[in-house]
C-alpha positions in Angstrom: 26.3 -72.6 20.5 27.3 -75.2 17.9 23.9 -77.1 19.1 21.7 -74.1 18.7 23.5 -73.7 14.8 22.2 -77.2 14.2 18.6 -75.9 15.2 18.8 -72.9 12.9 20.3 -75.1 9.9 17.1 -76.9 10.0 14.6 -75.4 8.1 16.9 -74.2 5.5 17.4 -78.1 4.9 13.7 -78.4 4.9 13.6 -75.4 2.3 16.2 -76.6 0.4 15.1 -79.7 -0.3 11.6 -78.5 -0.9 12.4 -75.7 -3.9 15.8 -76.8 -5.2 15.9 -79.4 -8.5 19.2 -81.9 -8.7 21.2 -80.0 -11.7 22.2 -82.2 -14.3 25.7 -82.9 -15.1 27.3 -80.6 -17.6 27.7 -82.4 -20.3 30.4 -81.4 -23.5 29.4 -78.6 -25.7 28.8 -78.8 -29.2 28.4 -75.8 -31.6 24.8 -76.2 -31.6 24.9 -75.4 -27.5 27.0 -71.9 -28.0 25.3 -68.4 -28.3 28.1 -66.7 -30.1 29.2 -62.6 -30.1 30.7 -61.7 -33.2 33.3 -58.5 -32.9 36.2 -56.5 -35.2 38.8 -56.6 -33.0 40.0 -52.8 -33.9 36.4 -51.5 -33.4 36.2 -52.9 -29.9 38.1 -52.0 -26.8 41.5 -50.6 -26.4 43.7 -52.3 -23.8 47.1 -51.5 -24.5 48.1 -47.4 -25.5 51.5 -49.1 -26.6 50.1 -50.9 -29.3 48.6 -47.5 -30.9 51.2 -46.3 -34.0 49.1 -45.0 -36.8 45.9 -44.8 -34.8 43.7 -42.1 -36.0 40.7 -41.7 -34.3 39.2 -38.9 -37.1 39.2 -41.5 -39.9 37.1 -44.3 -38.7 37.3 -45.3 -42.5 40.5 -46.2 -43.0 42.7 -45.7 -40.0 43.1 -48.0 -36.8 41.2 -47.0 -33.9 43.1 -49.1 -31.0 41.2 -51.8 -30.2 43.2 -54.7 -29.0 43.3 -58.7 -27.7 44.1 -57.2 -24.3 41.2 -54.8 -24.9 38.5 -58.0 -25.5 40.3 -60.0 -22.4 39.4 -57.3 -20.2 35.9 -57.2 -21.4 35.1 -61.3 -20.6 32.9 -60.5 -18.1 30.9 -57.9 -19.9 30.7 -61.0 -22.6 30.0 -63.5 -20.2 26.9 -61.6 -17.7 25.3 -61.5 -21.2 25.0 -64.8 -21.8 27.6 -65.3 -24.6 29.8 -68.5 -24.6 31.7 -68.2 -27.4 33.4 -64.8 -29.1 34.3 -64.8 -32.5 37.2 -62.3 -33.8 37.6 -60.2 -37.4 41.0 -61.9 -38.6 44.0 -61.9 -36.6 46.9 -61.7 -39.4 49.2 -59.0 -40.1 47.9 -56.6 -42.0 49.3 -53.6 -44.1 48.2 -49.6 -42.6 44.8 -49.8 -44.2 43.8 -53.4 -42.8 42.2 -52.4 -39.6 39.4 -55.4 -40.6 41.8 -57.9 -41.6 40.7 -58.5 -44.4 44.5 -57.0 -46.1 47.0 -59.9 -45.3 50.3 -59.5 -45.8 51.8 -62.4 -43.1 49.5 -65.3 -42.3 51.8 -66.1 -39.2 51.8 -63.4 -37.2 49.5 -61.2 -35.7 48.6 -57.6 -36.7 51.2 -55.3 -34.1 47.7 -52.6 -33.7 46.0 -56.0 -32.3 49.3 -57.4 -29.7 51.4 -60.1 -30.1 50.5 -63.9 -30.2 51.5 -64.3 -26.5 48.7 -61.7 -25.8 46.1 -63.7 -28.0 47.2 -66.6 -26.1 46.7 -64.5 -23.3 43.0 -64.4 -24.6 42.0 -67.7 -25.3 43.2 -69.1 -21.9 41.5 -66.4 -19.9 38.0 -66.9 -22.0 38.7 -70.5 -21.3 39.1 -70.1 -17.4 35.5 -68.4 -17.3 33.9 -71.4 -19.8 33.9 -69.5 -22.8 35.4 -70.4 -26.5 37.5 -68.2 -29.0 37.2 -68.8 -32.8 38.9 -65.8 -35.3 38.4 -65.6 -38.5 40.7 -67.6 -41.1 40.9 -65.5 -44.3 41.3 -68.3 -47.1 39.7 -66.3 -50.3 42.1 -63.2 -50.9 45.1 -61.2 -49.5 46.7 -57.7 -49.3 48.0 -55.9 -52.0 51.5 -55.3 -50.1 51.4 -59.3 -49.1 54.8 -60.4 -50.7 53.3 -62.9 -53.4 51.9 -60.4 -55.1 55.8 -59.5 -56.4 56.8 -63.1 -56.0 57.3 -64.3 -59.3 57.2 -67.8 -58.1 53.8 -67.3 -56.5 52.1 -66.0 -59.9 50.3 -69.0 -59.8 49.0 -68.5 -56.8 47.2 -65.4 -57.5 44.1 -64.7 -59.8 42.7 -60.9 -60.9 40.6 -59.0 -58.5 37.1 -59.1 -59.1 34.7 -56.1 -57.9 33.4 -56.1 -54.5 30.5 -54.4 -52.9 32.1 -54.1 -49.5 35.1 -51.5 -49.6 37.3 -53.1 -48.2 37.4 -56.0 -50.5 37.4 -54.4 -53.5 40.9 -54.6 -55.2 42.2 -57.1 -53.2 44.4 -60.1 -54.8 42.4 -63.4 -54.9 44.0 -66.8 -54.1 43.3 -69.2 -56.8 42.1 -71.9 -54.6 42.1 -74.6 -57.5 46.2 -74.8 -56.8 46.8 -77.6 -54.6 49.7 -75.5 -53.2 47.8 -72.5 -51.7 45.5 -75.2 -50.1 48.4 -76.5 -48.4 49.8 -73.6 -47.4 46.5 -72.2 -46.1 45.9 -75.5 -44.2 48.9 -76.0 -42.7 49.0 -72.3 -41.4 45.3 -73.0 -40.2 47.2 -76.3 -38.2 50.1 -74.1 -36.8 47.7 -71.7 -35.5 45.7 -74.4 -33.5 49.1 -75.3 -32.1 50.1 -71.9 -31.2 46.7 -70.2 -29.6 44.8 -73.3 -28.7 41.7 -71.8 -30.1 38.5 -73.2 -30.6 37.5 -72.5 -33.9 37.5 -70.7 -37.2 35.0 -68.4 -39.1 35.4 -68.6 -42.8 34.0 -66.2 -45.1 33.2 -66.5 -48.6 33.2 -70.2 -48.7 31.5 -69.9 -52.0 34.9 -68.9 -53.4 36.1 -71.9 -53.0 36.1 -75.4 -54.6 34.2 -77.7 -52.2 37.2 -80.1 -52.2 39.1 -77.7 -50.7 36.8 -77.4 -47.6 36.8 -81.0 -47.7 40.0 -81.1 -47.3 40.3 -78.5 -44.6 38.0 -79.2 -42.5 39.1 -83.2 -42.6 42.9 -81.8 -41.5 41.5 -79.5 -38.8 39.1 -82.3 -37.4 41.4 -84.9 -37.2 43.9 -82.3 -34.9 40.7 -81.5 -32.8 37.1 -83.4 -33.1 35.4 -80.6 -31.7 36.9 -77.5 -33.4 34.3 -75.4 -34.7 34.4 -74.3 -38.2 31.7 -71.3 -39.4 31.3 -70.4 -43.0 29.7 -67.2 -44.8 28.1 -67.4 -48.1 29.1 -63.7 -49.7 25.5 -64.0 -51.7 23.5 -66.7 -49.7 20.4 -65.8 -51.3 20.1 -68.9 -53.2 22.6 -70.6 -52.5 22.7 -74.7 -51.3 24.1 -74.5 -48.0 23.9 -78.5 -47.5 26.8 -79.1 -49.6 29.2 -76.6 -47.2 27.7 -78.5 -44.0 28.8 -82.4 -46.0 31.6 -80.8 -46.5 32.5 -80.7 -43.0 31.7 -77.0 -42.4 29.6 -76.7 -39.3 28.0 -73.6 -38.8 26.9 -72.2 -42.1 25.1 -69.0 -41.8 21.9 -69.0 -42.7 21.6 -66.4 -44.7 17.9 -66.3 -46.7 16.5 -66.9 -43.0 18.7 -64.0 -41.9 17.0 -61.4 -44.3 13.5 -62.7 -43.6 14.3 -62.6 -39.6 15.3 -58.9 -40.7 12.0 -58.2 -42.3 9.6 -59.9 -39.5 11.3 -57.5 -36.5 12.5 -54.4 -37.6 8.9 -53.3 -37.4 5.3 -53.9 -35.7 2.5 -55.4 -36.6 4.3 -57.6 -39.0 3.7 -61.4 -40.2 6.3 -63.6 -38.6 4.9 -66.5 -40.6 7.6 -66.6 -43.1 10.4 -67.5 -40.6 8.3 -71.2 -39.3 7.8 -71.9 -43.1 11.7 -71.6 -43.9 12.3 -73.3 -41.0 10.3 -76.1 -42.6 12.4 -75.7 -45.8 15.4 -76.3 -43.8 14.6 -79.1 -41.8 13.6 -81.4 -45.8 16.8 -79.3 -46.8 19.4 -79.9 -44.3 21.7 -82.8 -43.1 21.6 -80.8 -39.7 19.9 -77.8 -39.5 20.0 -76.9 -36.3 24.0 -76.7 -36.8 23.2 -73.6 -39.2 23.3 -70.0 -37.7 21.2 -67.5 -37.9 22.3 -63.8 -37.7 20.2 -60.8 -37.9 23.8 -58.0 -39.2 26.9 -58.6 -39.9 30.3 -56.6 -40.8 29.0 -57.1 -44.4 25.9 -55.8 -44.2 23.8 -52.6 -42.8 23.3 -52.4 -39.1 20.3 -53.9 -38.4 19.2 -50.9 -36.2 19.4 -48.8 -39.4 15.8 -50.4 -40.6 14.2 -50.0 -37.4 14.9 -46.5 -37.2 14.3 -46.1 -41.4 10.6 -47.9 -40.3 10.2 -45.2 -37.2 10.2 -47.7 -35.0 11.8 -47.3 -31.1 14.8 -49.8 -31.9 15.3 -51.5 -28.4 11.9 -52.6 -28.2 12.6 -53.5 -32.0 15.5 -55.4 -30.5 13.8 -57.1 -27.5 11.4 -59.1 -30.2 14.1 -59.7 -32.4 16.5 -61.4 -30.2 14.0 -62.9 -28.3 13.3 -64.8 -31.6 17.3 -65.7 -32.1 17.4 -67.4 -28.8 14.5 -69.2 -28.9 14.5 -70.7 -32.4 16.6 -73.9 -33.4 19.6 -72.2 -35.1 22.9 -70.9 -33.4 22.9 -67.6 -32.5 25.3 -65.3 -33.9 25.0 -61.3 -32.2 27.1 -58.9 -33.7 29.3 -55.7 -31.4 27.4 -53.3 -30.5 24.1 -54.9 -31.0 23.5 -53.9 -26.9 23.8 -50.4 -27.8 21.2 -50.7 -31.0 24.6 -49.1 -32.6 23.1 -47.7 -36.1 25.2 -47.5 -39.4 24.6 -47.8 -42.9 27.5 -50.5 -45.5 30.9 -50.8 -44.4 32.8 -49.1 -42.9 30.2 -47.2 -41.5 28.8 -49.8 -39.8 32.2 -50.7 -37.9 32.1 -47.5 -35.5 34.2 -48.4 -32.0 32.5 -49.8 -29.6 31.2 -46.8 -26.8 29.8 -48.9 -24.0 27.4 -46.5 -23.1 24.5 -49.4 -22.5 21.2 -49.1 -21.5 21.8 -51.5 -18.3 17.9 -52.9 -18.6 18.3 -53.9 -22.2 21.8 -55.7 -20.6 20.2 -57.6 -18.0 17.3 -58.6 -20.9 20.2 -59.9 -22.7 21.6 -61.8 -20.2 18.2 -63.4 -18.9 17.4 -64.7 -22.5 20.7 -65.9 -23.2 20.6 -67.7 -19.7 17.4 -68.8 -21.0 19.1 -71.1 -23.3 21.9 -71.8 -22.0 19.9 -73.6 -19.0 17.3 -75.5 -21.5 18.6 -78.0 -23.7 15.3 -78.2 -25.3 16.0 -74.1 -26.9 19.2 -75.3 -28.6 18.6 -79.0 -29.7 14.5 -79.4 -29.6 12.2 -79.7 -33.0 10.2 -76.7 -33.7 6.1 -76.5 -34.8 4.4 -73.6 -35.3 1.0 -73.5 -33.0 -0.1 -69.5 -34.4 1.1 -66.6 -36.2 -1.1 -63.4 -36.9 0.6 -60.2 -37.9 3.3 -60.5 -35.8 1.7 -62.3 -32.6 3.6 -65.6 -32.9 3.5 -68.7 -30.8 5.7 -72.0 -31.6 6.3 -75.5 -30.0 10.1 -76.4 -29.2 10.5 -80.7 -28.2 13.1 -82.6 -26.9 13.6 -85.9 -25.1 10.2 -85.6 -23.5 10.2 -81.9 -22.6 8.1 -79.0 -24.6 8.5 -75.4 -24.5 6.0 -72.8 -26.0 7.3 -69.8 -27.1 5.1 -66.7 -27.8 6.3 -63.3 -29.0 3.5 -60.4 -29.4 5.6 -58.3 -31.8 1.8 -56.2 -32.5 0.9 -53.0 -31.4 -2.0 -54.8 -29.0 -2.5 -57.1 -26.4 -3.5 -60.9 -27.3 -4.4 -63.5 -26.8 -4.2 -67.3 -28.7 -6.1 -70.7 -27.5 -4.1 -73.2 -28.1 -5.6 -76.6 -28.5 -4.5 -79.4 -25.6 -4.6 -81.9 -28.3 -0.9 -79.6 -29.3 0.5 -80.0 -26.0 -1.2 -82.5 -23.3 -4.1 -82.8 -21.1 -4.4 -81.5 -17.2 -1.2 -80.0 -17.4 0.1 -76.3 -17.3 2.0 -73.8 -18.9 4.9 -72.6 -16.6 6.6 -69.0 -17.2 10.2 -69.1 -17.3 10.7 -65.4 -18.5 8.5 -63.4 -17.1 6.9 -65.9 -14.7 3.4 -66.2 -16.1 1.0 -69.4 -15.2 -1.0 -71.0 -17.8 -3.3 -73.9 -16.7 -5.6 -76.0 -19.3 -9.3 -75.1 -19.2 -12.4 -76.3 -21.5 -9.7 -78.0 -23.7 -7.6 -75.2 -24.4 -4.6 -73.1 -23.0 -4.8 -69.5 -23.4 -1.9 -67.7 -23.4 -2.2 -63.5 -22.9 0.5 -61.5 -23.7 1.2 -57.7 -24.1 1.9 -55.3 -26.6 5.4 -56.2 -27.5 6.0 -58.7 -24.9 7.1 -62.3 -24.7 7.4 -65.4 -22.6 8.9 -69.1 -22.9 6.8 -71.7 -21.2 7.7 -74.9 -20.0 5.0 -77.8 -20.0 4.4 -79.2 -16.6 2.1 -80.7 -14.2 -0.3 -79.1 -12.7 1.3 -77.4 -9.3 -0.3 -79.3 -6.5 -0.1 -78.6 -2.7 4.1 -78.5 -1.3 3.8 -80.3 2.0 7.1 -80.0 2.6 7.1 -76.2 2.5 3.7 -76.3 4.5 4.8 -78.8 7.3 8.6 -76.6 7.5 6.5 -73.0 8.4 5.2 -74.3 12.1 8.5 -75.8 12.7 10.5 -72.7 11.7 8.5 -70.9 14.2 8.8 -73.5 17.0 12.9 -73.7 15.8 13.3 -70.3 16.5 11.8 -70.3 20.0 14.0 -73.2 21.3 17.0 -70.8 20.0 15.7 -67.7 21.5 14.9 -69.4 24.6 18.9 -71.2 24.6 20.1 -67.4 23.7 18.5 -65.8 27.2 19.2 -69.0 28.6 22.5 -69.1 28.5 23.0 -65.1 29.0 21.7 -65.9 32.2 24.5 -67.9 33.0 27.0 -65.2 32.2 25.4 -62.7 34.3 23.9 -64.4 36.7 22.9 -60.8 39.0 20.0 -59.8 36.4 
């Protein structure tokens, strides 16, 4: 019988070797490789009922609503089928009963109680690392609570400067840390060391690194890279609008988001029929601008800002389909992707706190699995997260743009327009006698008369990758005959050796 196994293994060698493509060694992540989903850790799963004093689920406002670091470690896998390699969590601290966003320190060593204890974030971070993901939080450097105990320190006076007003609720009020004194920078970096030590995390978001003297990120991002060379550090510019990124990313701040791309991203998808145009030309910007753009990241909401849903539905627009074109643009342009909670359940809310709701889960399982194939998308093509980017058309919203790297182009096309098109594309912008290869929806595009033409529908999409021209597969020809002939040798070895068992039939 072992024989006849040898027969059958045959033509799934001959198979094998005829379909399957040597995978390249994995090679170490940068921050420019990770697709990143962004969460409040009280807003988005509850994994521990002991944890839950002073929850009160009728005042979403203000109250704690029970979500938990056991309540994101059981939801890895949810993270992980959609394609996301790294998670990024709302602060961790202690905070006083109001500071279910973490934004109301009053114990920069220890965690919040509503959120577990440090063995339970440690807990986190290893699981997320056994299934190949990363775990930043976010380091609050800018302010603290009003019950933090400096604030009735004498000694600490110094420390402190007056509140200014906020736009976001939840900041307004708050104490700010005069981040001039060399002795709040030290404190702040060494508590940033101690909790590298302690959680073995993997980054740190920072938020309102415009606060902030540049030195000081200087200087703390230089202590954190020498402990780890390949901690991630994220900043948030408050009011990006205008704002010169470049010197945050000299200053050793890797992922800055880009925030005046963010708003025009906004504006290009969260309606039909609209010019994409302005999202290649500030690309262009960025690239004369930058030391590194691609190290920037590109968001489309935030816990700062409106849901993003909330102008899709404001423009009468279906948001998932809204969705579809709008994350399809995130994964395929150069910038890191950042995807806020409850983005795979088009969750809707107008400025904090309403746009903080917890987290339902009630998903719509094909806009999951459309999640999941982009995101694979990049993960699996180095060229979406490292390539150069060129813009080949854009017309009221049908856009198609060239992604290069180490001798491999992609061709992106998004028909974010209410009709089917289609766009020639010159073979002097790609190559001659080659062909356009579908790797989302698995269309074929082959050069004719000089030109590739690329059809898409109504609110469609597809990534191409440039190839040659698909010739005949002898392999796969020559295995069909021998499959066939295979199989009779093993059906005629089958009866031929049930005669011998019963040798009266």
């Amino acid at each position: 019988m072992k024989k006849n196994l040898v027969f059958l293994l045959i033509p799934f060698l001959l198979f094998s070797s005829a379909f399957s493509a040597g995978a390249d060694k994995k090679e170490g992540r940068t921050w420019e490789d990770e697709i990143i989903y962004s969460l409040m850790i009280d807003r988005f799963n509850n994994g521990d009922n002991q944890n839950d004093e002073g929850v009160d689920l009728t005042d979403p406002s203000h109250a704690f609503q029970g979500g938990d670091f056991r309540g994101i470690e059981r939801k890895l896998d949810y993270l992980k089928d959609m394609g996301f390699t790294t998670i990024m969590l709302s602060p961790v601290f202690q905070n006083d009963e109001m500071g279910y966003h973490g934004e109301r320190v009053i114990d920069f060593y220890q965690t919040d109680p509503h959120f577990g204890t440090i063995e339970d974030l440690q807990s986190l971070v290893e699981e997320a690392h056994s299934k190949d993901m990363k775990v930043m939080f976010e380091f609050v450097t800018t302010h603290i609570g009003p019950k933090h105990p400096w604030t009735s320190d004498p000694s600490k006076e110094h420390w402190l400067k007056e509140a200014e007003d906020q736009e976001i609720e939840w900041l307004e009020g708050l104490p700010l840390l005069d981040l001039e004194n060399e002795e709040v920078q030290d404190y702040l970096i060494e508590a940033a060391l101690w909790w590298m030590d302690e959680t073995n995390v993997d980054g740190f978001s920072l938020s309102g690194i415009e606060q902030a003297p540049l030195e000081f990120w200087e200087k703390f991002s230089a202590a954190v890279k020498e402990k780890n060379s390949s901690f991630y550090l994220s900043g948030t510019v408050m009011d990006g609008k205008n704002a010169d990124l470049s010197k945050y990313q000299e200053a050793g701040i890797d992922g800055v988001v880009d925030t005046p791309l963010s708003m025009e991203a906004r504006d290009a998808y969260s309606n039909i029929d609209v010019s994409a145009g302005a999202l290649l030309d500030r690309w262009e910007k960025n690239v004369d601008l930058y030391p590194n753009p691609q190290s920037l990241a590109l968001q489309f909401d935030s816990k700062y800002s409106v849901r993003y849903t909330k102008d899709m539905v404001e423009n009468n627009q279906y948001p998932i389909a809204r969705w579809k074109s709008a994350l399809f643009y995130l994964y395929t342009q150069p910038e890191v992707p950042i995807v806020f909670y409850g983005t795979e359940i088009a969750l809707n809310g107008d400025m904090p706190p309403d746009n903080v709701p917890l987290m339902n889960f009630r998903t719509d399982e094909e806009f999951l699995e459309f999640i999941g194939k982009v995101g694979t998308l990049r993960q699996e093509e180095k060229t979406l997260r490292h390539g150069s980017m060129e813009l080949l058309h854009e017309k009221d919203g049908m856009l198609v743009f060239k992604r290069e790297y180490e001798g491999d182009t992609i061709v992106v096309a998004i028909n974010n327009t209410t009709q089917d098109q289609t766009v020639s594309v010159p073979v002097s912008k790609l190559e001659e006698g080659k062909e356009l290869r579908g790797m989302f929806a698995s269309d074929l595009v082959k050069s004719s008369n000089g030109e590739y033409n690329i059809v898409v529908d109504r609110e469609m999409m597809e990534v191409y990758k440039l190839a040659d021209q698909t010739g005949f597969n002898l392999p796969f020809i020559f295995s069909i005959p021998l499959v066939f002939v295979v199989f009779g040798i093993f059906m005629y070895l089958a009866w031929k050796r049930g005669k011998k068992r019963n040798p009266y039939e």
